[in-house]
C-alpha positions as CSV (number, residue, x, y, z in Angstrom):
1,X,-18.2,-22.6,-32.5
2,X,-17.5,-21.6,-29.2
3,X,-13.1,-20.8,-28.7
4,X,-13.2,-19.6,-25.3
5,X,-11.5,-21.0,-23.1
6,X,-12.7,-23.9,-20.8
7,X,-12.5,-24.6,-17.0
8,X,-10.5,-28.5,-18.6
9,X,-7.9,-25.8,-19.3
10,X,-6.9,-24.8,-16.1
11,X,-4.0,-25.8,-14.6
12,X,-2.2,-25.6,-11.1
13,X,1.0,-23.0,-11.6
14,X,3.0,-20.1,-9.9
15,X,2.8,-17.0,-10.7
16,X,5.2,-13.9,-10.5
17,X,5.4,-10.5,-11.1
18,X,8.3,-7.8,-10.6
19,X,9.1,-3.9,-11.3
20,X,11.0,-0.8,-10.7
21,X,10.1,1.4,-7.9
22,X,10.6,5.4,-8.3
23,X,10.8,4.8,-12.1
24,X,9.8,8.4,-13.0
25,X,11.8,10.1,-10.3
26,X,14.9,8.2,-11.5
27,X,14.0,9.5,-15.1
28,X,13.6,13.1,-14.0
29,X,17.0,12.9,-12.3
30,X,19.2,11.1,-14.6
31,X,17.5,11.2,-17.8
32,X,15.2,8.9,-20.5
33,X,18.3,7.5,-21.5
34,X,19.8,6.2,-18.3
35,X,16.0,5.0,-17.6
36,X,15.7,3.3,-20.7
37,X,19.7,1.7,-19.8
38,X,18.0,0.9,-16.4
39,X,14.8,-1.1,-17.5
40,X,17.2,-2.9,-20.2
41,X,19.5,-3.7,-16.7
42,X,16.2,-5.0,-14.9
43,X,15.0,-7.7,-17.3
44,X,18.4,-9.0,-18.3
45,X,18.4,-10.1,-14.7
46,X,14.8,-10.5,-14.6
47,X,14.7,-13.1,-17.5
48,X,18.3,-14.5,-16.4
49,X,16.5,-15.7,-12.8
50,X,13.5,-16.9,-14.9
51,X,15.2,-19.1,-16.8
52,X,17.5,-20.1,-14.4
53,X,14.3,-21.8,-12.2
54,X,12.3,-23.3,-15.4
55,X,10.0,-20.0,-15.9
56,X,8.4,-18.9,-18.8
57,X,8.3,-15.1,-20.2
58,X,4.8,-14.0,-20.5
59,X,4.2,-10.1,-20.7
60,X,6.5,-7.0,-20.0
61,X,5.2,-3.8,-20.1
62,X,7.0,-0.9,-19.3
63,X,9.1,-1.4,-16.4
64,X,7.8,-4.9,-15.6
65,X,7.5,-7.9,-15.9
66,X,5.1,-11.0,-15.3
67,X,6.2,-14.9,-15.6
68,X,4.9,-18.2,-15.1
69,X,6.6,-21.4,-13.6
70,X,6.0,-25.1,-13.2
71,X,5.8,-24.5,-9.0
72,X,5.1,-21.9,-6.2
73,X,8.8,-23.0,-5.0
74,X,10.6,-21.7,-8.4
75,X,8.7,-18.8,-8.4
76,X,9.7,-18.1,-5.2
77,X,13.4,-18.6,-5.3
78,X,13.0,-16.7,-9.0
79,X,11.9,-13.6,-6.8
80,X,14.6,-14.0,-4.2
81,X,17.2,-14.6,-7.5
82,X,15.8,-11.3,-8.8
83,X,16.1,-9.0,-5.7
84,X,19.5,-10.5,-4.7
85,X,20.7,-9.5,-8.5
86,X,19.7,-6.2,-7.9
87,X,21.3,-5.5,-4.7
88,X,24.7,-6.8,-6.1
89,X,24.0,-4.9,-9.3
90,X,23.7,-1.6,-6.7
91,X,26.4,-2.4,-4.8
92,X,28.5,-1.9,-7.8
93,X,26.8,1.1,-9.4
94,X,25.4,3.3,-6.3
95,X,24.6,6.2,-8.4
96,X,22.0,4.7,-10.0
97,X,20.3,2.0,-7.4
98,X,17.9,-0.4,-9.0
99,X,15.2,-0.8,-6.6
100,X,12.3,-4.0,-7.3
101,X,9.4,-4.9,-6.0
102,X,8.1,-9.0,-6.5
103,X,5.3,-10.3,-5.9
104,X,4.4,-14.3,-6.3
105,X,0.9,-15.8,-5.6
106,X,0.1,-19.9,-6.7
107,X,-3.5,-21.3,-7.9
108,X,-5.0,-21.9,-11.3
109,X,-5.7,-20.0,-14.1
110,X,-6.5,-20.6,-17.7
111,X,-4.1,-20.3,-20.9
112,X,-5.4,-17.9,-23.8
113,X,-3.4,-16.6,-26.5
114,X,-3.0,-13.5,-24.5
115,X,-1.6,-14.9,-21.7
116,X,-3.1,-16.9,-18.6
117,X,-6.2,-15.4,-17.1
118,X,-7.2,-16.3,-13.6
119,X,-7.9,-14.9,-9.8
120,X,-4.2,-16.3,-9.0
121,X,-2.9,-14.4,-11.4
122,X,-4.1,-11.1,-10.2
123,X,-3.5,-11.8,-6.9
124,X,0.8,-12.1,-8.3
125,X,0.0,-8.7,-9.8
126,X,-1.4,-7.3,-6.4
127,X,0.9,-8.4,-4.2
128,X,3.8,-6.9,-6.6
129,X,1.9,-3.4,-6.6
130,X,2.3,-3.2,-2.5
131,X,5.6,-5.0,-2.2
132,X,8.4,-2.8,-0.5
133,X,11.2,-2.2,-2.5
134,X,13.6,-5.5,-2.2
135,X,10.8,-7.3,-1.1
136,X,9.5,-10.8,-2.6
137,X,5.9,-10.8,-1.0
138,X,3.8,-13.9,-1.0
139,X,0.8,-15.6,-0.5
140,X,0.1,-17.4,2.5
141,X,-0.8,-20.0,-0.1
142,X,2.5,-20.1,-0.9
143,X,3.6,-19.8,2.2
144,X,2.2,-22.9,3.2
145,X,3.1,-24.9,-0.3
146,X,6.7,-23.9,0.3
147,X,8.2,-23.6,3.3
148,X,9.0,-27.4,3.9
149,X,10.4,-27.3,0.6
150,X,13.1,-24.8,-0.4
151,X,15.7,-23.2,2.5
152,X,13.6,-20.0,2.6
153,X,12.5,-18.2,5.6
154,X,8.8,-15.7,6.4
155,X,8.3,-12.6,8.0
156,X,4.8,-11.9,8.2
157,X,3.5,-8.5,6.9
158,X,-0.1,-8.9,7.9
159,X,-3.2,-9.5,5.9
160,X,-3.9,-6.7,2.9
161,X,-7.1,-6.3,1.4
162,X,-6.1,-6.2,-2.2
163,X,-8.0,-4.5,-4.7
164,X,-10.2,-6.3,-6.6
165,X,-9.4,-9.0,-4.7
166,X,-13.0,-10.5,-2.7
167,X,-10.5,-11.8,0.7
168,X,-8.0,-10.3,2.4
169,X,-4.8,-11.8,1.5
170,X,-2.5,-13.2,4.8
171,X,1.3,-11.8,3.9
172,X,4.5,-12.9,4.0
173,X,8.1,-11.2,2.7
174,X,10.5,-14.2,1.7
175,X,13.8,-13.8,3.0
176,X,16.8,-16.6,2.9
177,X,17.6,-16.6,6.3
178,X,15.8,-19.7,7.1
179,X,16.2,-18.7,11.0
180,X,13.1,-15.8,10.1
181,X,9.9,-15.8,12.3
182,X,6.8,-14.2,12.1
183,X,6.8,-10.8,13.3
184,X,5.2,-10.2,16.9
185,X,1.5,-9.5,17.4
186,X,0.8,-7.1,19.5
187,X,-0.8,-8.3,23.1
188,X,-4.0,-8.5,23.3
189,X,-5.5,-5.2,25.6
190,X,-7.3,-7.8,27.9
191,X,-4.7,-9.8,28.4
192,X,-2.3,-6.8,29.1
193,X,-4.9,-5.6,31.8
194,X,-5.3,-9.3,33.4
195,X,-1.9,-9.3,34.5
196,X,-2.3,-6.2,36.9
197,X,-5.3,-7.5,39.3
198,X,-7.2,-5.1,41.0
199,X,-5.2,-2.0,39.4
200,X,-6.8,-3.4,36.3
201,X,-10.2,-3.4,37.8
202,X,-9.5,0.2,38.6
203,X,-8.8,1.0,35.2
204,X,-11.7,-0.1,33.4
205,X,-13.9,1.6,35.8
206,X,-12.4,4.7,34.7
207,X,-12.7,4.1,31.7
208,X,-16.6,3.2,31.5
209,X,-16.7,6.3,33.8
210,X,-15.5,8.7,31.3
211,X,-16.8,6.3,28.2
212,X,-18.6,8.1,25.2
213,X,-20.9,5.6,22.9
214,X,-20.5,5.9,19.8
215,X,-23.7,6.9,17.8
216,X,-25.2,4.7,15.3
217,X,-21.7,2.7,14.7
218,X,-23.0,-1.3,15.1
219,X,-20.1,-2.9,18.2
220,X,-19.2,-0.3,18.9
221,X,-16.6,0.0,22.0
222,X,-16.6,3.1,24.6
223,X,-14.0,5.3,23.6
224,X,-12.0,6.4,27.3
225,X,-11.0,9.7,28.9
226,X,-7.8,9.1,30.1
227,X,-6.1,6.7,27.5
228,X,-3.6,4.1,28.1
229,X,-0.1,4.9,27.0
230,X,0.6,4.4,22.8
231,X,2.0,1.5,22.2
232,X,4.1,1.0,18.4
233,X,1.9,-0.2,15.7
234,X,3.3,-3.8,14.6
235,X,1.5,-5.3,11.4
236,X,-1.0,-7.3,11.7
237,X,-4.9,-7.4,14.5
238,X,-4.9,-4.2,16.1
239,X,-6.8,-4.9,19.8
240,X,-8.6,-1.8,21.8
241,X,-5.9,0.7,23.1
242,X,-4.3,3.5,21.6
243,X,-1.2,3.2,18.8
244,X,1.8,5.0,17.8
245,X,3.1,5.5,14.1
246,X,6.9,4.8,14.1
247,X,8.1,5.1,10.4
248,X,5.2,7.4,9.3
249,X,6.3,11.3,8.8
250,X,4.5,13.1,10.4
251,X,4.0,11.3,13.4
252,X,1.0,10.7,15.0
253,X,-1.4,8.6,16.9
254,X,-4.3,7.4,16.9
255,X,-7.0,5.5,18.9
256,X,-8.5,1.6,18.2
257,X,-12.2,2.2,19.9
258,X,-14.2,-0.8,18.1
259,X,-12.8,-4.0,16.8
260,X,-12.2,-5.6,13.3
261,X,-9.1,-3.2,12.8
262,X,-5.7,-4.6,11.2
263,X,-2.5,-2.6,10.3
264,X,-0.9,-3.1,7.3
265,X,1.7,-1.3,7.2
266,X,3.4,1.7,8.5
267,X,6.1,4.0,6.3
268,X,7.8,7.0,5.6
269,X,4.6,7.2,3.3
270,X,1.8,5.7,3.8
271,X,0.1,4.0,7.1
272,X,-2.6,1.6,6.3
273,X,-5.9,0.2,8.3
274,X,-7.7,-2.3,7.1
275,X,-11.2,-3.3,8.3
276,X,-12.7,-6.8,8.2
277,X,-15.8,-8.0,8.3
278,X,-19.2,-6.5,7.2
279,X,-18.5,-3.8,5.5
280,X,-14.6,-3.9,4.8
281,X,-12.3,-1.7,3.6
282,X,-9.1,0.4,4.4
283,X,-8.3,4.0,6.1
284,X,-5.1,5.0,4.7
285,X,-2.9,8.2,5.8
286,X,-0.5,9.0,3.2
287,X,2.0,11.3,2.1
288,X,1.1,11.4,-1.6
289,X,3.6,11.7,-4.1
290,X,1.5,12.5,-7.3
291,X,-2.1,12.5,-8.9
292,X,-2.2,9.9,-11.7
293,X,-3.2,11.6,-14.8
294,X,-3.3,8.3,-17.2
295,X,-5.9,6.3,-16.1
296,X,-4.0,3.1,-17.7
297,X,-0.4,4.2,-15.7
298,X,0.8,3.1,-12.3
299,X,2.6,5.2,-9.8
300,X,6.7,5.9,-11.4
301,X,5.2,6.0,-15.1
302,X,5.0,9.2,-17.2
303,X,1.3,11.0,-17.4
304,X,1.3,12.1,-13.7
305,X,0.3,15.7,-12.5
306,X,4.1,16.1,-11.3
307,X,5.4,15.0,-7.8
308,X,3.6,16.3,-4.5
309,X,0.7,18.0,-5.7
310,X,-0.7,20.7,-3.2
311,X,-3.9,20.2,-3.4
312,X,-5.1,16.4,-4.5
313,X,-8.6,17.1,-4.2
314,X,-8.2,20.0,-7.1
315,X,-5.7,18.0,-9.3
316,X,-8.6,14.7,-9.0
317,X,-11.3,17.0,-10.0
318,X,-9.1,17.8,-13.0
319,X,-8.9,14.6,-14.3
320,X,-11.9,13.3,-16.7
321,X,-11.8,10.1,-15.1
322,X,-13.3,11.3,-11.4
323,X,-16.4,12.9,-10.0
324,X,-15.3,14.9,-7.3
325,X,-18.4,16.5,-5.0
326,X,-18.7,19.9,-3.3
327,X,-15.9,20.3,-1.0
328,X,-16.3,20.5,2.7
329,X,-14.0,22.1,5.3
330,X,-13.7,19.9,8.2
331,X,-11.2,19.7,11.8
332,X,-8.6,17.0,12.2
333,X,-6.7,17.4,15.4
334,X,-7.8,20.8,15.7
335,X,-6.7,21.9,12.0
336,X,-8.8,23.2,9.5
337,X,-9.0,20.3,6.6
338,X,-10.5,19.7,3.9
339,X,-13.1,16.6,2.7
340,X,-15.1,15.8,-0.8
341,X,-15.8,12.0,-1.6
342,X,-14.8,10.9,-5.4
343,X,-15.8,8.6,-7.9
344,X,-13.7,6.8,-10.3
345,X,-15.6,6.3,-14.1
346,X,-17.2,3.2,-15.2
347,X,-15.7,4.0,-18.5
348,X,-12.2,4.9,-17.3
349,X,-10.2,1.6,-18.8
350,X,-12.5,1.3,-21.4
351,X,-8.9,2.4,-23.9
352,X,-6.5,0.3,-21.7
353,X,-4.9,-2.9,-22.0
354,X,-2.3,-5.0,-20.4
355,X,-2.2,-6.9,-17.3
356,X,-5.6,-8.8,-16.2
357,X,-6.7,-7.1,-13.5
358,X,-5.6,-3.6,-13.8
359,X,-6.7,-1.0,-11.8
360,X,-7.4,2.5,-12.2
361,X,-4.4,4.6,-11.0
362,X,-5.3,7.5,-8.4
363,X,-2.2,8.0,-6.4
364,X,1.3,7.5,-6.4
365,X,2.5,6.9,-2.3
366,X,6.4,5.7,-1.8
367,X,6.5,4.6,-5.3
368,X,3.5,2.4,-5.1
369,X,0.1,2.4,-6.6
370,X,-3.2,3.6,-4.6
371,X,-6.0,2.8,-7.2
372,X,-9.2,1.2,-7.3
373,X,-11.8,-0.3,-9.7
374,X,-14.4,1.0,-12.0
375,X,-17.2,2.6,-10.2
376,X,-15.3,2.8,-7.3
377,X,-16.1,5.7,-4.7
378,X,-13.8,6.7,-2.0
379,X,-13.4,9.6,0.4
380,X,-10.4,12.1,0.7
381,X,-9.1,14.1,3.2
382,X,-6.5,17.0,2.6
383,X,-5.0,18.2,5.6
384,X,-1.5,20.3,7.0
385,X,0.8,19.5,9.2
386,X,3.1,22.3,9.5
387,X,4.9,21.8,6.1
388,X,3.4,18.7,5.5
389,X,0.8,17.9,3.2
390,X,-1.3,14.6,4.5
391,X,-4.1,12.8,3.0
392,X,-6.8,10.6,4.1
393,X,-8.0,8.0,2.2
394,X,-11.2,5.9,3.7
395,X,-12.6,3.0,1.2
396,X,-14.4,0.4,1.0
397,X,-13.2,-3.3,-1.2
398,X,-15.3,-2.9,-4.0
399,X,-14.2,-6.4,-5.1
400,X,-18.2,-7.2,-4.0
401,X,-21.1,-4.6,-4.0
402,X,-22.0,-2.5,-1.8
403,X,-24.8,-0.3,-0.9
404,X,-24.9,3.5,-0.4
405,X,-25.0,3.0,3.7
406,X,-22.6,0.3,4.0
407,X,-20.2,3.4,2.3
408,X,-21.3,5.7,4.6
409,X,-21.2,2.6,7.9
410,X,-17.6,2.5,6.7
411,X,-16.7,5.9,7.0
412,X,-18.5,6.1,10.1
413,X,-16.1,3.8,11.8
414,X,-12.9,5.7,10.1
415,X,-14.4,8.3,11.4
416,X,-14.1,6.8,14.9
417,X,-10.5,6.3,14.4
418,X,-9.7,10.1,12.7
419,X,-10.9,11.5,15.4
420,X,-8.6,10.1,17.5
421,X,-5.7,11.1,15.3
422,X,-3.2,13.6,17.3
423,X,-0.1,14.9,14.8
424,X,3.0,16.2,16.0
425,X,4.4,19.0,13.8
426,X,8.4,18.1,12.3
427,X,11.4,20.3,13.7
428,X,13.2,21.4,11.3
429,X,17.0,20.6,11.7
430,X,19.3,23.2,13.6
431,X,21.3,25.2,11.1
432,X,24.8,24.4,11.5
433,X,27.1,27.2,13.4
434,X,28.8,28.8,10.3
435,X,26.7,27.6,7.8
């Protein structure tokens, strides 16, 4: 007799996930005894808001935890409930801030003893792994199921290509001011250059003038001599033109020279590219925190190499669970760096278990998770920027297969883009007089 499961079984629900951000660094500070206190604080208000809005307990692990409800719209307000806790919580304990990330996604997904099991539920887990801290960040599924129905508002954070997941995800952060729009998409380079006439005209001669083709890269677009001036990145389609980092430390810039580009997002941290299309994937610059040792751990949990390794290519080659090749020195902006492309083992959460759809754990950037799947291979490069240590990630989404040369296709156009990277170095702050 067959007892799996059955596609009868599936039912419409929503889905939410929530944790503690900097969960490790808080314990190194303070303690395992005012992290344990901490966790304990988080999922007495966790499972308060889920049974305030009808939810149902179905997993913690850790410092998480992962709930069902009856609608998109209660898990929604659940996530807002959860987050607004917290910040009242902090406001009356500001030595020890207790900072969440939410994540809620709708769809089906079947009922097992273990828990439900479905592509909506991973999608929850996903969007919970690259929410900000404070953030509830949804779906625009859910977007679109809720917002004539609860007194909620959505800023758009672009669309993310989630690991594991096959699409890119459209994102939203939930917010209560109801008054919230979209954030706004940067104009389009043509459009821009229409408005000037014949000074536009002039421009794009120049530009073909001094144009360089880019060899063996399919579309494309001449990269230009003298570039127009940077404009801010804002999340979201990222047209022709060269773009400015605003959050990301160092600074830097970086030039858009063929299209199916999308930023999504832009931090202290971590700024992230995502690529659509045929073949996808993401070119991330990041400021990594630590190398995670436990392939079954998330960025925050103990079994990390310790905070800000100096060399991530050496601490991944250290772990059992990567292939790292030869390492090859290579320029960025005129520095010496450093390049090797790793693998991540079929085998590697082969002794894990826990959330459906985990992923294995590389990185820890800001207090989120940079990870991928089984058989996964990726590209790093380590580079310096006067004091500070920067790393390149270029990958593709292994949610589908993918040859050899669509790998090295997608490199070719991050290539395109690192190329066009220029850093600027951090001033240090001018000793006080006296001090």
């Amino acid at each position: 007799m067959n007892d799996a499961p059955s596609a009868a079984g599936a039912a419409y629900r929503g889905f939410l996930f929530a944790d503690v951000r900097g969960f490790t660094s808080f314990a190194e500070r303070h303690g395992n005894a005012a992290a344990a206190e901490m966790v304990a604080r988080f999922l007495e208000l966790a499972r308060a808001a889920i049974a305030q809005h009808e939810g149902a307990e179905i997993k913690t692990e850790g410092d998480n935890i992962h709930a069902v409800f009856p609608s998109a719209s209660s898990a929604v307000m659940c996530g807002l409930e959860i987050v607004d806790a917290a910040a009242e919580l902090n406001a009356r304990e500001v030595d020890r801030p207790l900072e969440l990330g939410v994540g809620v996604h709708a769809g089906e997904a079947v009922e097992t003893a273990e828990g439900y099991i479905g592509t909506a539920v991973n999608v929850a887990a996903r969007l919970c792994a690259v929410a900000r801290p404070g953030e509830v960040l949804v779906s625009d599924t859910v977007k679109n199921m809720t917002q004539a129905s609860i007194p909620v508002g959505f800023i758009a954070r672009g669309r993310r290509r989630l690991k594991g997941i096959s699409n890119a995800v459209e994102t939203f952060a939930v917010t209560r001011d109801t008054t919230a729009r979209t954030a706004v998409v940067l104009p389009r380079l043509g459009a821009a250059l229409a408005g000037l006439g014949v000074l536009a005209v002039a421009i794009v001669v120049t530009v073909v003038v001094g144009a360089t083709i880019l060899p063996g890269v399919p579309g494309a677009i001449p990269s230009a001599g003298p570039q127009l001036t940077a404009q801010p990145i804002a999340i979201g389609r990222l047209d022709l033109g060269t773009y400015a980092t605003r959050e990301f430390l160092p600074r830097f810039t970086f030039g858009i020279t063929n299209t199916g580009w999308s930023a999504s997002g832009d931090s202290a941290g971590l700024v992230g590219l995502v690529r659509e299309g045929s073949p996808s994937g993401s070119l991330d610059v990041a400021r990594v925190d630590e190398v995670i040792e436990n392939a079954c751990n998330r960025a925050g949990e103990p079994g990390t190499t310790g905070p800000a390794p100096t060399d991530v290519i050496a601490a991944l080659k250290a772990l059992p669970q990567f292939t790292v090749t030869e390492v090859t020195p290579v320029e960025i902006d005129g520095r010496l760096s450093r390049q090797a492309d790793v693998t991540i083992a079929e085998s590697a959460l082969a002794a894990c278990s826990g959330i459906a759809g985990a992923e294995v754990g590389v990185f820890g950037i800001g207090g989120q998770t940079w990870g991928g799947a089984g058989g996964e291979r990726f590209r790093v490069l380590a580079m310096t920027v006067g004091d500070d240590p920067v790393t390149i990630l270029i990958s593709l989404d292994w949610a589908q297969a993918h040859s050899v040369q669509q790998l090295e296709d997608m490199i070719e156009y991050a290539q395109a883009v690192v190329d066009r990277m220029h850093f600027t170095i951090r001033v240090p702050d001018p000793t006080p007089v006296g001090s």
